[in-house]
C-alpha positions as CSV (number, residue, x, y, z in Angstrom):
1,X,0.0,0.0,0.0
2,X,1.1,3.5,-0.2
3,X,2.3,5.2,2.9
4,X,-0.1,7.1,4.5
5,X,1.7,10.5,3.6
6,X,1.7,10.1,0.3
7,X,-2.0,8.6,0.6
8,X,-3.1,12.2,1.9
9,X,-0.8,14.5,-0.2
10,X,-2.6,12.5,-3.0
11,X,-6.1,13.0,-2.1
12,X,-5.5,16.3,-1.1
13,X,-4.0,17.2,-4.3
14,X,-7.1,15.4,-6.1
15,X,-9.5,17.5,-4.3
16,X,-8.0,20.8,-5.1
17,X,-7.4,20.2,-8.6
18,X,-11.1,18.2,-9.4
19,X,-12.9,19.4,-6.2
20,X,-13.3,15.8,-5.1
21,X,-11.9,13.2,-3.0
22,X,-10.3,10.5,-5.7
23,X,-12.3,7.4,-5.5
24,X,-11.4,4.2,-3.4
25,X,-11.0,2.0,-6.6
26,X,-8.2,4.7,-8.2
27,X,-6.4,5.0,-5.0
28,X,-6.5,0.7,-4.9
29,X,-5.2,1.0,-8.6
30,X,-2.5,3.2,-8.1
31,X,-1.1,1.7,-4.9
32,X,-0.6,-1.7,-6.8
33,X,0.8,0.4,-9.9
34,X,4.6,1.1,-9.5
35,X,6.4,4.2,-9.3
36,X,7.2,5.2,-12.7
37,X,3.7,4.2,-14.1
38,X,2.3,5.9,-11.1
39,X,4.2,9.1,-12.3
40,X,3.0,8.8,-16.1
41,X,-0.9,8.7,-14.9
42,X,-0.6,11.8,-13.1
């Protein structure tokens, strides 16, 4: 999973930039995504 940090800067950034929490699925995707195809998504 990610670490809870990085979990939190995430969502954060998601709900300033869309206005919205990201959804559970997503955040489920992207933790089992590595790093570098985690980094081309966003």
């Amino acid at each position: 999973m990610l670490p809870l940090l990085v979990w939190i800067g995430f969502s954060q950034w998601m709900k300033k930039e869309f206005g919205c929490y990201p959804p559970r699925e997503m955040l489920v995707e992207l933790s089992k995504m590595g790093k570098e195809e985690r980094e081309k998504h966003l």
